[in-house]
C-alpha positions as CSV (number, residue, x, y, z in Angstrom):
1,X,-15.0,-4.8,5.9
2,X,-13.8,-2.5,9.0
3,X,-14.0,0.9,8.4
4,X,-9.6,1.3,9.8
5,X,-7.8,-1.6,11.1
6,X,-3.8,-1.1,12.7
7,X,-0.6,-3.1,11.6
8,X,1.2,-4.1,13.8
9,X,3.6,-6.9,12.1
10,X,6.4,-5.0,10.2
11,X,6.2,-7.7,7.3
12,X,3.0,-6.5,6.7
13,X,3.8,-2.7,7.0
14,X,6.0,-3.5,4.4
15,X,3.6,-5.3,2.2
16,X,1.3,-2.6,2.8
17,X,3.2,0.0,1.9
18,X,4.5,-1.2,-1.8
19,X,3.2,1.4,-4.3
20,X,2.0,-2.0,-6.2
21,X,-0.1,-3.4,-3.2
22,X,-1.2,-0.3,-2.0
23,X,-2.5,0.5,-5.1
24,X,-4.2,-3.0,-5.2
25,X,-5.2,-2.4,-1.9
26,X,-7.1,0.9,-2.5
27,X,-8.9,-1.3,-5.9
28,X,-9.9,-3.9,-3.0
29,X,-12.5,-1.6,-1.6
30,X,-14.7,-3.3,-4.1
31,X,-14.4,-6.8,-4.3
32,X,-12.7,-8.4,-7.3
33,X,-10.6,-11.0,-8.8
34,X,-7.0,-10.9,-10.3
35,X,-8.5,-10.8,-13.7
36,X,-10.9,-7.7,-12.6
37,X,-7.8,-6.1,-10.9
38,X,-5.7,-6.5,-13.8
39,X,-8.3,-4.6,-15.8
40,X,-8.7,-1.9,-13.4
41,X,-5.0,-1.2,-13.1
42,X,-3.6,-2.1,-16.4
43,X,-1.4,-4.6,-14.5
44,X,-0.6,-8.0,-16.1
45,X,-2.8,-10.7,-14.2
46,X,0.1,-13.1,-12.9
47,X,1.3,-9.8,-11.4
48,X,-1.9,-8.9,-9.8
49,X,-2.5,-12.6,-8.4
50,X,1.6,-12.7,-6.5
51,X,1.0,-9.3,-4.7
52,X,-2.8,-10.8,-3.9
53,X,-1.0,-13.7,-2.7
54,X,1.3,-11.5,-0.5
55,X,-1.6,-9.4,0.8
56,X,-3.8,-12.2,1.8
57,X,-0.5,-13.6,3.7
58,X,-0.9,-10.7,5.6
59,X,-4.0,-10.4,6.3
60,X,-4.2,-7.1,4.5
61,X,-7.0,-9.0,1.8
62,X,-9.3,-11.7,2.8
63,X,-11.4,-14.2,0.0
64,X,-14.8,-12.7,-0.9
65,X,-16.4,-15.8,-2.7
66,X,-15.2,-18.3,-5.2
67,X,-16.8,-18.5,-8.5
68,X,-17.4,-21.3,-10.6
69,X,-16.6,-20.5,-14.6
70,X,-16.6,-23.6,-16.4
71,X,-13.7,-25.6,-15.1
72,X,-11.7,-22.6,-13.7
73,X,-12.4,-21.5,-10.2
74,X,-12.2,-17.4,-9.7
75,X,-11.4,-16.2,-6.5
76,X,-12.6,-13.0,-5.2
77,X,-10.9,-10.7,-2.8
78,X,-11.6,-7.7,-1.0
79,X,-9.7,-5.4,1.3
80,X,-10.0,-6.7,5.4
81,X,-10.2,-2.5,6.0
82,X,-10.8,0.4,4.1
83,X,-8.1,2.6,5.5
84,X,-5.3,1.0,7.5
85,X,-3.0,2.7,10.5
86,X,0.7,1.6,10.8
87,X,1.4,1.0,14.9
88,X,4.9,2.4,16.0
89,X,5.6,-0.9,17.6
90,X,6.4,-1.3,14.0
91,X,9.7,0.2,14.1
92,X,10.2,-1.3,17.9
93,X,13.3,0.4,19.5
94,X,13.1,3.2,18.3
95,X,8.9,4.2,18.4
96,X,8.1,7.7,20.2
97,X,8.1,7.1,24.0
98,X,6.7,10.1,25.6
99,X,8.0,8.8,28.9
100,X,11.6,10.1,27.4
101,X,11.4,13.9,27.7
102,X,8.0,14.6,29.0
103,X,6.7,18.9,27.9
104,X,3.7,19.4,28.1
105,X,4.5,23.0,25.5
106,X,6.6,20.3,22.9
107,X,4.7,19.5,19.9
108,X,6.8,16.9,19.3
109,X,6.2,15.6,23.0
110,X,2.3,15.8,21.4
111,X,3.7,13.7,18.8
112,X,4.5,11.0,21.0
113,X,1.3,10.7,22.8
114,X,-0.7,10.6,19.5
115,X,1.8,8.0,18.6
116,X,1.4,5.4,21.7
117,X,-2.1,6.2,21.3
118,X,-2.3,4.5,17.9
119,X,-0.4,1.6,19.6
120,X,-2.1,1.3,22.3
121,X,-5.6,1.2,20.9
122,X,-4.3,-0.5,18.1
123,X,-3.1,-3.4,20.7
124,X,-7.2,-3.3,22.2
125,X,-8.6,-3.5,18.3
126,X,-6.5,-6.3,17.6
127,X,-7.5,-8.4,21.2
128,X,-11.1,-7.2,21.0
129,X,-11.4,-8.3,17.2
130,X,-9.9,-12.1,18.0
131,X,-12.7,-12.2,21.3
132,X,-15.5,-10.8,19.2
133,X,-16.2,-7.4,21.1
134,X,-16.3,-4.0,21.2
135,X,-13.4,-1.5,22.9
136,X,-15.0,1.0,25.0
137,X,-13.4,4.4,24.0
138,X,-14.4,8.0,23.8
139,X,-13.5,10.9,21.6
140,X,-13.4,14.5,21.2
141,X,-12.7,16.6,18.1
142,X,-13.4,20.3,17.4
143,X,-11.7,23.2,16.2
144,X,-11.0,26.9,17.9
145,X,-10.3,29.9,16.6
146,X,-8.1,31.9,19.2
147,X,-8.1,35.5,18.7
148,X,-4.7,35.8,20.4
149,X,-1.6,33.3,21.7
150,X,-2.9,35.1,25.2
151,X,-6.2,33.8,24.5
152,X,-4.7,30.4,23.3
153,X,-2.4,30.0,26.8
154,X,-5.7,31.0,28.9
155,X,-7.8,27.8,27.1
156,X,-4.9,25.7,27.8
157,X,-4.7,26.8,31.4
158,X,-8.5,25.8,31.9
159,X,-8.8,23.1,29.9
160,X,-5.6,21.4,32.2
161,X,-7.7,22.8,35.4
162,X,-10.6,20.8,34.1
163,X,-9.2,17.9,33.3
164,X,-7.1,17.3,36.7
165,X,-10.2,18.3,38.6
166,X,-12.1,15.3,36.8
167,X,-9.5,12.9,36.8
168,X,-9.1,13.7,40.4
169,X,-13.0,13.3,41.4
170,X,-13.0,10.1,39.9
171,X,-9.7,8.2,39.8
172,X,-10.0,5.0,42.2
173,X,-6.9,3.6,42.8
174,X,-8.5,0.2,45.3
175,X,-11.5,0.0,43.3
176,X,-11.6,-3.8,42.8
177,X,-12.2,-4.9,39.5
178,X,-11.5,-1.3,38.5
179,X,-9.5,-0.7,35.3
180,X,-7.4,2.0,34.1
181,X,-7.6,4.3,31.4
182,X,-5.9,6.8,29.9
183,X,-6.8,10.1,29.1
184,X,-5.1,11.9,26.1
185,X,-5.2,15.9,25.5
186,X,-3.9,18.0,22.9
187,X,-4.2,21.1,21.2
188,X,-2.2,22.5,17.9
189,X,-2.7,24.5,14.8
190,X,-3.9,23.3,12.0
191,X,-2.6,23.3,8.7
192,X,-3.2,25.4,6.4
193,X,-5.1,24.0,3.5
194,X,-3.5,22.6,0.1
195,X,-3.7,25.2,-2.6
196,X,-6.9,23.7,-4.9
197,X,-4.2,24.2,-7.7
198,X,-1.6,21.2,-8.4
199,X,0.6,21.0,-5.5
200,X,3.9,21.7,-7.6
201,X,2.7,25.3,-8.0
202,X,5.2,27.9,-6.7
203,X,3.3,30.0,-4.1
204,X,3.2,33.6,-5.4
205,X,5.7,36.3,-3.8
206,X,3.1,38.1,-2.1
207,X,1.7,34.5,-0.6
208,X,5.3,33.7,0.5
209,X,5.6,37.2,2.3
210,X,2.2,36.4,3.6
211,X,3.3,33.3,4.8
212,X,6.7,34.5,6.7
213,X,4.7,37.4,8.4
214,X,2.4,35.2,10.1
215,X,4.9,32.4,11.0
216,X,7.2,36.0,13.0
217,X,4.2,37.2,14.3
218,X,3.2,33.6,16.0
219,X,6.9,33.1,17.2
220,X,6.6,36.6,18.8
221,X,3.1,35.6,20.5
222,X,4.7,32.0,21.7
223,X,8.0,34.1,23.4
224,X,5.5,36.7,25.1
225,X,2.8,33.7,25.9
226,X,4.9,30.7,26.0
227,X,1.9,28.4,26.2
């Protein structure tokens, strides 16, 4: 089983995204039958085996093993991934293109890039899985606390210093046999965390005030430090 895996068929995006089949889906990360299934969910069995049926169209579940039991045959499935990534491509016209309205201070523009990079890599998972080998990739992810937007727009300033200066030393544009990559940037805040009580809890007056404070105070840091 891969650990995430990327749709990129809208049939299956579709299939995959049924409550039903999800929820079968999420079941799938240990193997079983339509019969085990049907037990696990409290879903009739006939049920569970169409929406199997549909999954394994789809390539979303794959057969584990057959079993023997008397003269009845048991199939058992099991999930191809244990999380799965819908590509844009799936919604075709109209997937983010950040080639529209290029800002580099648009979080939506930052929206875009994270989106053709789930397409893009998704594309290279799915070629690299059918040839048997491995995409070469790299990531970063950590976390920063600024003390100050100021702070934040002097981070920003450096880290798009750095990043030209190595791109620059070792871009190669006749290199033959060279291949390109692309190199993909972002900062932005992160959310705040769920509340550990149900989410349907109203947020306390003093929480909400809270809450409005610090959303003024960072639109008064982004006007005086737009970065």
């Amino acid at each position: 089983m891969l650990d995430v895996t990327v749709i990129e068929e809208p049939a299956a995006a579709e299939a995959a995204l049924d409550p039903m089949r999800s929820r079968i889906l999420a079941a799938l990360a240990e193997p079983g039958s339509a019969a085990m299934l049907a037990t696990r969910l409290g879903l009739p069995r006939q049920k569970v085996n169409y929406h199997l049926k549909e999954l394994e169209r789809h390539g979303l579940v794959e057969l584990a093993e057959e079993r023997r039991k008397g003269n009845v045959t048991e199939r058992v499935y099991r999930a191809t991934a244990a999380s799965y990534v819908i590509s844009p491509s799936v919604l075709a016209a109209v997937s983010p293109d950040p080639a529209r309205a290029p800002d580099q201070l648009s979080a939506r523009w930052l929206l875009a890039l994270g989106s053709r990079l789930v397409q893009e890599v998704g594309t290279l998972l799915t070629g690299a899985a059918r040839a048997r080998r491995r995409v070469a990739a790299f990531g970063i992810d950590a976390q920063v606390r600024f003390a100050s937007a100021a702070d934040r727009t002097a981070f920003a300033d450096e880290l798009a210093q750095a990043v030209a200066t190595l791109v620059s030393r070792y871009h190669d544009e006749s290199a033959p046999g060279g291949r390109s990559h692309r190199v993909v940037v972002g900062l932005h805040q992160i959310p705040a965390a769920p509340p550990a009580q149900a989410a349907e809890a109203e947020p306390s007056q003093k929480q909400q005030e809270q809450q409005e404070h610090q959303l003024n105070q960072d639109d008064q840091d982004d006007q005086e430090n737009p970065r």
